[in-house]
C-alpha positions as a Markdown table, in Angstrom:
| # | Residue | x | y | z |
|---|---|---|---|---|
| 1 | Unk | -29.8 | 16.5 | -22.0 |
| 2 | Unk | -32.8 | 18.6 | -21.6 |
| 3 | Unk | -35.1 | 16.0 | -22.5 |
| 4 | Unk | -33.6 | 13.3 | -20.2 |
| 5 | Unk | -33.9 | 15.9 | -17.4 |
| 6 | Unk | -37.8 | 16.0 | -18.3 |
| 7 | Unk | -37.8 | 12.2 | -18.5 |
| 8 | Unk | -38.6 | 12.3 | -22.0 |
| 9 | Unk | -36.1 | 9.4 | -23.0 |
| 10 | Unk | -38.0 | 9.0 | -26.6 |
| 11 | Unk | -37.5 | 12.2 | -27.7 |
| 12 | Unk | -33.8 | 12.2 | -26.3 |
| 13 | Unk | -32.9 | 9.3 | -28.2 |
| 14 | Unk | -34.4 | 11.0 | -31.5 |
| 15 | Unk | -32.3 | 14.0 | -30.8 |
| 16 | Unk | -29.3 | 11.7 | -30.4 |
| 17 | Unk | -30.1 | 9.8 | -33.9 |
| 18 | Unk | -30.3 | 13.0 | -35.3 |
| 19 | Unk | -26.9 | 14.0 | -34.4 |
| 20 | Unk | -25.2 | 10.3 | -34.9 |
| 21 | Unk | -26.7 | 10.5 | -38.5 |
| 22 | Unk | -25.1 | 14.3 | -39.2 |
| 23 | Unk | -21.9 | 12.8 | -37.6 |
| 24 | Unk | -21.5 | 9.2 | -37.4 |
| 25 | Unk | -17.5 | 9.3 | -36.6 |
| 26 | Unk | -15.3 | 10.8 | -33.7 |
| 27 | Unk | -15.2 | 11.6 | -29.9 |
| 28 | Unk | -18.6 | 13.1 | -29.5 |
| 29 | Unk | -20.3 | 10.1 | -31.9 |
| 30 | Unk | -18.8 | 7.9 | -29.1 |
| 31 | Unk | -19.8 | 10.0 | -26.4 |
| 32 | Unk | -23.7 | 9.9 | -28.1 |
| 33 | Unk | -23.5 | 6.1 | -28.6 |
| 34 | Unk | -22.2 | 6.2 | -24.5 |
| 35 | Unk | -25.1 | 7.8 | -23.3 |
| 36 | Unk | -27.2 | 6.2 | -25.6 |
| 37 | Unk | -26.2 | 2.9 | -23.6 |
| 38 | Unk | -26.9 | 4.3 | -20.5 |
| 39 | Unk | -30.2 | 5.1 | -21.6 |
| 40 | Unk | -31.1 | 1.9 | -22.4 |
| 41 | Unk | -29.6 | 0.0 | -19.4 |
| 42 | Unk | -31.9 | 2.6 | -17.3 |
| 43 | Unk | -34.6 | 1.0 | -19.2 |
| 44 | Unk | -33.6 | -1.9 | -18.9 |
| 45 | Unk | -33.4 | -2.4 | -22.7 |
| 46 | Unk | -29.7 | -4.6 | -22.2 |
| 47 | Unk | -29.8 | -5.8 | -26.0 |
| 48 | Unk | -29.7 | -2.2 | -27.4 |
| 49 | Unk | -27.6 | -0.7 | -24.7 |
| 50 | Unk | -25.2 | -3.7 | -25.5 |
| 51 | Unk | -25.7 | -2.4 | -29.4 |
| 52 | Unk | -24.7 | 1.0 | -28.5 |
| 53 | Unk | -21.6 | 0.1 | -26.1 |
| 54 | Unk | -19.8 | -1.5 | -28.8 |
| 55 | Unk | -20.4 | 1.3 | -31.0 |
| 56 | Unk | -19.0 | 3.7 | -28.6 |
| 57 | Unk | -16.1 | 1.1 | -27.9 |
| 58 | Unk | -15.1 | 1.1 | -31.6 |
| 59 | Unk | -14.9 | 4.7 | -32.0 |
| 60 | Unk | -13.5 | 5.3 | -28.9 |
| 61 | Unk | -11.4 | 2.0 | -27.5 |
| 62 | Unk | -9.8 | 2.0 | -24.3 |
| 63 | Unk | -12.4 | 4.5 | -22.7 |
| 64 | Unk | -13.0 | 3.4 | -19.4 |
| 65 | Unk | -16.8 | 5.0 | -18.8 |
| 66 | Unk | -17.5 | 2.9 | -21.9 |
| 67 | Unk | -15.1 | 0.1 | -20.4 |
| 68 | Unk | -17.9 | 0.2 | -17.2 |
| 69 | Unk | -20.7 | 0.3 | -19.2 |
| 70 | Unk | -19.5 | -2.9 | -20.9 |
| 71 | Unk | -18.8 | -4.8 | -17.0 |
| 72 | Unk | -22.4 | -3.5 | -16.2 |
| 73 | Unk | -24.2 | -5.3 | -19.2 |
| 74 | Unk | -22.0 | -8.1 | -19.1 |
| 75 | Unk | -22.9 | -8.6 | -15.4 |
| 76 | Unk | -26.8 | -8.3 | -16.4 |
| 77 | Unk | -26.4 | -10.8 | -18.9 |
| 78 | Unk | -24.3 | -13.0 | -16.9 |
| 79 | Unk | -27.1 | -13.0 | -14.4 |
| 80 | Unk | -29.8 | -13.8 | -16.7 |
| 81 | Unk | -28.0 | -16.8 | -17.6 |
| 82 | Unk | -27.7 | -17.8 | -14.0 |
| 83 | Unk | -31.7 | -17.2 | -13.5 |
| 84 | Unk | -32.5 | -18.9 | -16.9 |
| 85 | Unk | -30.4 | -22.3 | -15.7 |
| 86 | Unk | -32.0 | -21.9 | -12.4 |
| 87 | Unk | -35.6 | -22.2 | -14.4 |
| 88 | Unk | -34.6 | -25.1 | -16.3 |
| 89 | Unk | -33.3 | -26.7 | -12.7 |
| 90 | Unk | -36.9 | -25.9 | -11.5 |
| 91 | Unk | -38.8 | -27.2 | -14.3 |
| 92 | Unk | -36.2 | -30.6 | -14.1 |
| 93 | Unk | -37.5 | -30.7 | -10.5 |
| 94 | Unk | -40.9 | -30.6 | -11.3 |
| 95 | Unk | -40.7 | -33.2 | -13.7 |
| 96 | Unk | -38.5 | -35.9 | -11.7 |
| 97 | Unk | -40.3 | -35.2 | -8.3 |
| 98 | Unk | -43.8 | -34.4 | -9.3 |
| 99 | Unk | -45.1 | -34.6 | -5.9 |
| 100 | Unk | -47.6 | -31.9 | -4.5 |
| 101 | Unk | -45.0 | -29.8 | -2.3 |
| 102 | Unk | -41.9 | -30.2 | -4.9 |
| 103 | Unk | -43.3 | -29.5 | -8.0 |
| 104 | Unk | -45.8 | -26.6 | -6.7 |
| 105 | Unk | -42.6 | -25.1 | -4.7 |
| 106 | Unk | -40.4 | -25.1 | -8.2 |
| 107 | Unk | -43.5 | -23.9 | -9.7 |
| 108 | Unk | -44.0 | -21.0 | -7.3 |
| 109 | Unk | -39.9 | -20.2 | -7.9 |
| 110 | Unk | -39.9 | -20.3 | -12.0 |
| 111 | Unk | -42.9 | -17.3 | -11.0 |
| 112 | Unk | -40.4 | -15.7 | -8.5 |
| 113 | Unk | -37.6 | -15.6 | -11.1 |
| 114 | Unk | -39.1 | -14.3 | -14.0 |
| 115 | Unk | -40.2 | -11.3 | -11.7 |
| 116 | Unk | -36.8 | -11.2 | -11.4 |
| 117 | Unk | -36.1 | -11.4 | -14.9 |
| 118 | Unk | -38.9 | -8.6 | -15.1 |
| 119 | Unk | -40.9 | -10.3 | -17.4 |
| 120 | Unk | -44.1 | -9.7 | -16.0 |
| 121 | Unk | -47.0 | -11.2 | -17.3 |
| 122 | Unk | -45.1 | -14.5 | -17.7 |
| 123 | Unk | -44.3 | -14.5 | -14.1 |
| 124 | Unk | -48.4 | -14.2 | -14.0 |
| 125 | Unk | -48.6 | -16.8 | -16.1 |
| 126 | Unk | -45.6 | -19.0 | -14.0 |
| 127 | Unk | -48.0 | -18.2 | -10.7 |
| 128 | Unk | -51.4 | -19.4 | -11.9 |
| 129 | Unk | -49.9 | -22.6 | -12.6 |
| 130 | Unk | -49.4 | -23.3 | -8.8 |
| 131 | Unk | -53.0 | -22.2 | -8.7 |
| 132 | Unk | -54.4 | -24.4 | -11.4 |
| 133 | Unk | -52.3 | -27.6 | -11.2 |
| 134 | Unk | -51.6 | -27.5 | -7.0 |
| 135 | Unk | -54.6 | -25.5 | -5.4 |
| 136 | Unk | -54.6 | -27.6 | -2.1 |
| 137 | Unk | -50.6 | -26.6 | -2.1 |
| 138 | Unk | -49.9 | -24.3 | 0.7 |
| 139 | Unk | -48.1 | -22.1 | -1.9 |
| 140 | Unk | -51.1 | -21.7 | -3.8 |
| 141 | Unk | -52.8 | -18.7 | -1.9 |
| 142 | Unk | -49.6 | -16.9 | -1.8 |
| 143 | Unk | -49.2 | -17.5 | -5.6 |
| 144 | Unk | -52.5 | -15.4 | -6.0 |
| 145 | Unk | -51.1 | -12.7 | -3.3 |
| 146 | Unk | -47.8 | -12.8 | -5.3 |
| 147 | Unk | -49.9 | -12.5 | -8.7 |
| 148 | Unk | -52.1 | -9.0 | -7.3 |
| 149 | Unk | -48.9 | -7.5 | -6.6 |
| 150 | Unk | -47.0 | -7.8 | -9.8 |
| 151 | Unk | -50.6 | -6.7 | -11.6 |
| 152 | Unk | -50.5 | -3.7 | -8.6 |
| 153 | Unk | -46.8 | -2.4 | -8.3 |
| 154 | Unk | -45.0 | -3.9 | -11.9 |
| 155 | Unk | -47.6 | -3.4 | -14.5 |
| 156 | Unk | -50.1 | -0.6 | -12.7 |
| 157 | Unk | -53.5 | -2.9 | -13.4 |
| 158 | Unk | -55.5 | -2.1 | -10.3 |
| 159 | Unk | -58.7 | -4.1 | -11.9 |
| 160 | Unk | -56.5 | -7.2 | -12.0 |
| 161 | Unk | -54.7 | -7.1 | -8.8 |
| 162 | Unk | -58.4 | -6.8 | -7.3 |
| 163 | Unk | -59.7 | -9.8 | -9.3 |
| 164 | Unk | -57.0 | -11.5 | -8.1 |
| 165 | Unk | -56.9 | -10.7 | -4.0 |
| 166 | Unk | -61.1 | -11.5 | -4.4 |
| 167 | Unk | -60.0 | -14.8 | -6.2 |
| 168 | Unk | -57.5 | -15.1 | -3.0 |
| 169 | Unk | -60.3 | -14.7 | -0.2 |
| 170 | Unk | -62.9 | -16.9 | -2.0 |
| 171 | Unk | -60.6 | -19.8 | -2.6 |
| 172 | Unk | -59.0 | -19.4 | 0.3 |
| 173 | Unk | -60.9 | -17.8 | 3.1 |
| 174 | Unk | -59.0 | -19.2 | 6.3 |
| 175 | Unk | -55.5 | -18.7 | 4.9 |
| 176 | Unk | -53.7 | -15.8 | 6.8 |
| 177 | Unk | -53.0 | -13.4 | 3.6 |
């Protein structure tokens, strides 16, 4: 715990390794395998906090912190099925209703949601799209405003972010952003 308290999750999760491999059975090998989920939903690593949850739910069943930990991930993963069908309706938009407006507007969502996804870079990616397929959109300048603040706030790249808010104000000097 005194490495979590320091925020040094890498070297807490060795330590916990290094005591599930000594003893790999019982209450405090579920307890580990616990905390070990709750460490990775903090970091938002669902796949291998879902790994260690049913670990701890095998040596332990009927626990109900482990019981909570299971609602929490299956919630996650319940809503990144929601977001992922709500991408696919987007890109079905874009193809049946290709016009300027609809298909730049579902472009500019399928950006939105894989910020909320958290998938960074191929939010970037969704975002530039507006830009390069729909540039007279009225989307596309807050795409590029949209795009500087995931470089800025989600993936700390001040040099980007810049790049892009200059790309913003030549492209699109009169626009209010």
């Amino acid at each position: 715990h005194l490495y979590l308290a320091r925020g040094e999750d890498d070297k807490a999760i060795s330590k916990y390794e290094e005591v599930l491999a000594a003893y790999p059975e019982g209450d405090e090998a579920a307890k580990i395998h616990y905390d070990l989920g709750k460490l990775y939903l903090s970091q938002e690593k669902i796949d291998q906090a879902n790994k260690q949850m049913l670990l701890a739910k095998k040596l332990c069943p009927g626990s109900k912190p482990i019981a909570q930990l299971e609602a929490e991930i299956k919630a996650i993963y319940k809503k990144e099925r929601e977001i992922d069908k709500e991408i696919e309706k987007c890109r079905k938009i874009m193809e049946a209703r290709p016009s300027l407006e609809d298909a730049s507007q579902a472009q500019y969502r399928i950006g939105e949601l894989y910020i909320e996804k958290k998938q960074y870079k191929q939010a970037i990616k969704e975002l530039n799209l507006v830009v390069e397929n729909f540039p007279q959109s009225n989307i596309a300048p807050e795409s590029l405003f949209k795009m500087a603040r995931v470089y800025r706030d989600n993936l700390d790249d001040q040099e980007n972010a810049r790049d892009v808010l200059e790309k913003l104000m030549a492209s699109y000097p009169e626009h209010r952003l």
